[in-house]
VOPAVEX-790378 format. One record per residue (C-alpha): residue in one letter; x, y, z negated. Coordinates in steps of 0.1 Angstrom, whole numbers, padded with zeros to 4 digits, always signed. Layout:
# VOPAVEX-790378
aXYZ ...
***
This chain:
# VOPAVEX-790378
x+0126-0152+0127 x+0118-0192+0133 x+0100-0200+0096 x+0093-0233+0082 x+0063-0232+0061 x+0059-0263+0040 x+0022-0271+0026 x+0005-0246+0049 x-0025-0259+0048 x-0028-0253+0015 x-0042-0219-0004 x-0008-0199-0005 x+0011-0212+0025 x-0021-0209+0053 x-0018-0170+0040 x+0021-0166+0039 x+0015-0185+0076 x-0011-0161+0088 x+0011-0129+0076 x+0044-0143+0094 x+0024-0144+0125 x+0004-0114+0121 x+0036-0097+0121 x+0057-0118+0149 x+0077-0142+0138 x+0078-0178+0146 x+0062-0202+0124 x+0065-0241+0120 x+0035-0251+0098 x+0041-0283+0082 x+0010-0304+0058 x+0006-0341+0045 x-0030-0332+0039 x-0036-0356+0013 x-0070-0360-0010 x-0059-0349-0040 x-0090-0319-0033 x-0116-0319-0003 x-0093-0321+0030 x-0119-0299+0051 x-0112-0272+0032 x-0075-0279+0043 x-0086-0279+0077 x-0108-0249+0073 x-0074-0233+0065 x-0055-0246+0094 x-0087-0239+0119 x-0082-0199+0111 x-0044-0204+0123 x-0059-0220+0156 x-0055-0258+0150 x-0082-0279+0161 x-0075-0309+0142 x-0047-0325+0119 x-0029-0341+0146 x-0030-0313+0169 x-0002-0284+0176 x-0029-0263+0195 x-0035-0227+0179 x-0045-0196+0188 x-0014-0179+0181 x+0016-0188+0211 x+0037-0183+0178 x+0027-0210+0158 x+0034-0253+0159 x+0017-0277+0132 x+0029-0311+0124 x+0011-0336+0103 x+0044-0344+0081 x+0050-0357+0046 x+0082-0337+0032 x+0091-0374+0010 x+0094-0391+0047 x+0130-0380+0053 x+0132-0393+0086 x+0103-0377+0108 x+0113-0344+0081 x+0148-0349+0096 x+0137-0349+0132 x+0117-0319+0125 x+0152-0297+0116 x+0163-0310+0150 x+0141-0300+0171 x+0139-0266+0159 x+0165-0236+0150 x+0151-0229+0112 x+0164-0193+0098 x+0140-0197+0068 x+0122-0225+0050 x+0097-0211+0028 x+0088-0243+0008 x+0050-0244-0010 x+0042-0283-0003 x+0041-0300-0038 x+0015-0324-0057 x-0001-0294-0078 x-0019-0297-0108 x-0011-0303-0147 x-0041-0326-0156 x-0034-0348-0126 x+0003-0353-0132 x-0014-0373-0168 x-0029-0397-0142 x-0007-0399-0111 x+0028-0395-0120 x+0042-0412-0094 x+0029-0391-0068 x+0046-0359-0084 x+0074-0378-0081 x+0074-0383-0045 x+0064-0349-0035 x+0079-0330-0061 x+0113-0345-0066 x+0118-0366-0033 x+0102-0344-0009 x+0122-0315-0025 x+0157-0335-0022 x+0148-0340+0011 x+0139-0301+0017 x+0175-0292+0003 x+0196-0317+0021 x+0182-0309+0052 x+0187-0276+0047 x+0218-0278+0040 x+0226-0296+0071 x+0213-0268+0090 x+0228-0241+0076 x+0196-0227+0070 x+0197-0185+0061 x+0174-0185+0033 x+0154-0214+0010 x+0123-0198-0008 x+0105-0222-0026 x+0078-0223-0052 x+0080-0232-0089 x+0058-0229-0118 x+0048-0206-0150 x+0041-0243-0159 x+0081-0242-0170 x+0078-0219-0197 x+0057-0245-0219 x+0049-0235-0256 x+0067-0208-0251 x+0061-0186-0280 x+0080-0152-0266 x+0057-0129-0244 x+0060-0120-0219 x+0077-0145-0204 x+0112-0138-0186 x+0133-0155-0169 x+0160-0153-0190 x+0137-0176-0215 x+0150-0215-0223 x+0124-0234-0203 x+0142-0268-0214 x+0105-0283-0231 x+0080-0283-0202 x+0047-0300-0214 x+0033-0319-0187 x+0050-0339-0159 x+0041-0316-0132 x+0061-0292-0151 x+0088-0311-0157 x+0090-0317-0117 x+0093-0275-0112 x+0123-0271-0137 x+0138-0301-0120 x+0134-0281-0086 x+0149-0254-0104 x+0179-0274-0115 x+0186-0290-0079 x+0180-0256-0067 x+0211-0237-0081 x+0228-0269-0075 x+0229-0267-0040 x+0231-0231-0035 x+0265-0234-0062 x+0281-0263-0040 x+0272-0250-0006 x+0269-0210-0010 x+0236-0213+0003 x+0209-0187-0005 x+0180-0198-0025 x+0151-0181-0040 x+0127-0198-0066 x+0094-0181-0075 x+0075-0190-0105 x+0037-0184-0099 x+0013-0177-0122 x-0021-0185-0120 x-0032-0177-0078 x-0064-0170-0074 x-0086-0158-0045 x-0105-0168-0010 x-0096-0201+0001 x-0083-0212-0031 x-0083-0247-0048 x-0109-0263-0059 x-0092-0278-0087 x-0088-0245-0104 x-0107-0229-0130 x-0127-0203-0113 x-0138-0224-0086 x-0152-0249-0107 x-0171-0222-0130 x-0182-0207-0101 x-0194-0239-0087 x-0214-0248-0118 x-0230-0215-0128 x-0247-0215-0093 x-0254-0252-0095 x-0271-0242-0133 x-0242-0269-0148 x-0224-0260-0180 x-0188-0248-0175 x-0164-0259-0202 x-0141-0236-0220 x-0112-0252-0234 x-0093-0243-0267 x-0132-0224-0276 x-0119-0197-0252 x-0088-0186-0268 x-0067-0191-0235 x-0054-0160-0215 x-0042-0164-0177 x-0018-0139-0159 x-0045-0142-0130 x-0027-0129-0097 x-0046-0124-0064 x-0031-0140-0034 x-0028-0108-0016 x-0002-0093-0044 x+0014-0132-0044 x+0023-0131-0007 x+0033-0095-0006 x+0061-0107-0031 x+0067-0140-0010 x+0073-0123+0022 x+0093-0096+0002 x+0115-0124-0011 x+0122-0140+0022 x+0132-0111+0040 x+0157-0103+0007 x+0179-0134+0008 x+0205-0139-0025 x+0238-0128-0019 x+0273-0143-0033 x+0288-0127-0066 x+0321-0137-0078 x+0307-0155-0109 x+0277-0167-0094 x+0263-0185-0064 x+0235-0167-0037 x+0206-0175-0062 x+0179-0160-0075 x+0146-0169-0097 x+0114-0144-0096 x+0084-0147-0123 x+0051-0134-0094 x+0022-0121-0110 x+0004-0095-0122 x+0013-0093-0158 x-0017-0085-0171 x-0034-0119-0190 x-0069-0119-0190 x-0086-0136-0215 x-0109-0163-0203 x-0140-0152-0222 x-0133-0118-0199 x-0124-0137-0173 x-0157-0161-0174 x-0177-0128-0178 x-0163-0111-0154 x-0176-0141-0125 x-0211-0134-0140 x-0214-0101-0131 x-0204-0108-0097 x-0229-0139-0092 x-0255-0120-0113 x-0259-0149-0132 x-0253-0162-0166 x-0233-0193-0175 x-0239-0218-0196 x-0205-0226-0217 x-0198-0254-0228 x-0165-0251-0254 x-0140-0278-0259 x-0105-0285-0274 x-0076-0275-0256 x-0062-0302-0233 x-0033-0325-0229 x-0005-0305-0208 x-0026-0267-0211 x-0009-0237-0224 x-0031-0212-0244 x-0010-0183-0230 x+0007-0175-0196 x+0023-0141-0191 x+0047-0125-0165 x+0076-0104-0169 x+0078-0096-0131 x+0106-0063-0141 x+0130-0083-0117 x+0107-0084-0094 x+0096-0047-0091 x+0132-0040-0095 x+0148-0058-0064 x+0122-0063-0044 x+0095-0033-0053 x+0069-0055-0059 x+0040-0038-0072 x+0004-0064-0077 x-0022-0036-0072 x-0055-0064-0071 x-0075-0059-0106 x-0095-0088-0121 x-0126-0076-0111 x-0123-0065-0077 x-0100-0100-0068 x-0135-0122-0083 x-0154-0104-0069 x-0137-0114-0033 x-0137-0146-0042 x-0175-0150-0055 x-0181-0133-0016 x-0161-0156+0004 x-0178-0186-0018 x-0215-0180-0009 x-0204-0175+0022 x-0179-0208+0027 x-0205-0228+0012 x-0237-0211+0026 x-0256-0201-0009 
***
């Protein structure tokens, strides 16, 4: 297959990239690498796919082609679908983060609702085989019900970054309903692993308990996280993609997955768990829960295992303890 990865020089799409090519197929890499986190780690991610630097195509695998493109710019996006013979976009580029979206809403905007028109229409145009493209537990809000399915009314989203997802969702089944084109949505929940973001929780605690820097724990610890390892995420992407949605007579060729593990860990656990594998205590610091945070996130993935026989076998321990490995390393402790 020729695949369009969108934001793969971020955490999940430089590993969905990698497993494409690992295993053949012909990937178009595509990254804005903006600021919002330090770009050398985006780089980092790129240099392991062969690319020297961000405006350069060169890699080591004859497979793979990276442009430096924004997905909100329609026109160089357009010229892109051109120039190659897509069978599959597998879209991950978005402006992630809840906190940030309280600061920078107009950049959610762009990315998240602009760029993501623009994804559609063009593929549309194309006639392109499958869409997969990446939503949010974000969606499910306050939701009260656990664990959370699919089936659940995810119509009060919290934060604006949140709001962006279910809008993806909605233009989504929109297009696959008007053009019988087959589209697959996946809302993650909570990624976490080697060459993750730095914006995320366990990175940062990590980061200060080896820097001797309280950590803070928001809501005084009473949060719980459906932590999924990015192995177990990308077995269910590339799962996905090769399972496109097929027409019903009462429904369009659409389908939305919850991926994760489906097992919340609680974040005392989860705090506890990093200090056994740095050997080192941290020093907590506990705080309110914040604007946009959910106390609970919790994935019913039985759709999941069902059509796709997903099965996350990463536990909490041994995925930290990867993590804690490739961060002394990465950063030379």
């Amino acid at each position: 297959m020729i695949v369009l990865v969108t934001g793969v020089a971020g955490f999940i799409g430089s590993y969905v990239a990698h497993y494409l090519l690992e295993r053949g197929d012909k990937v178009v890499g595509i990254d804005n690498l903006n600021d919002y986190y330090e770009v050398k780690l985006k780089k980092d991610r790129l240099e392991r796919l062969g690319v020297k630097s961000k405006f350069s195509s060169s890699t080591i695998y004859e497979n793979f082609t990276f442009h430096h493109i924004d997905i909100s710019n329609i026109s160089t996006l357009e010229k892109l679908f051109i120039d190659y013979d897509f069978d599959v976009v597998c879209h991950l580029a978005a402006q992630a983060g809840v906190r940030y979206s309280l600061e920078n809403p107009s950049t959610y905007i762009q990315s998240n609702i602009v760029g993501f028109a623009n994804i559609l229409e063009l593929a549309k145009k194309s006639k392109i085989k499958h869409l997969v493209y990446a939503s949010s537990s974000s969606v499910y809000g306050l939701n009260k019900k656990v664990p959370f399915s699919e089936e659940d009314n995810v119509d009060f989203p919290i934060s604006l970054y949140a709001a962006t997802k279910k809008s993806n969702e909605l233009m989504a089944y929109t297009y696959s309903h008007l053009y019988n084109m087959p589209v697959t949505g996946l809302r993650f929940f909570t990624v976490y692993g080697p060459w993750g973001r730095p914006d995320m929780a366990y990175f940062l605690f990590v980061k200060a308990i080896l820097n001797n820097e309280p950590i803070k724990v928001y809501n005084n610890g009473q949060m719980e996280r459906d932590f999924t390892y990015i192995d177990d995420i990308v077995e269910g992407i590339i799962r996905v993609i090769d399972n496109k949605p097929k027409s019903k007579i009462d429904s369009p060729p659409y389908k939305l997955y919850n991926i994760g593990n489906s097992k919340p860990i609680n974040l005392l656990h989860f705090i506890e768990t990093i200090e056994q594998s740095l050997g080192k205590k941290a020093i907590k610091q506990f705080e309110p829960i914040q604007a946009g945070d959910v106390p609970l996130t919790y994935a019913d993935v039985r759709s999941l295992i069902s059509d796709m026989k997903y099965t996350p076998k990463t536990s909490i321990e041994e995925g930290i303890k990867k993590f804690v490995d490739w961060y002394l390393s990465y950063y030379k402790y």
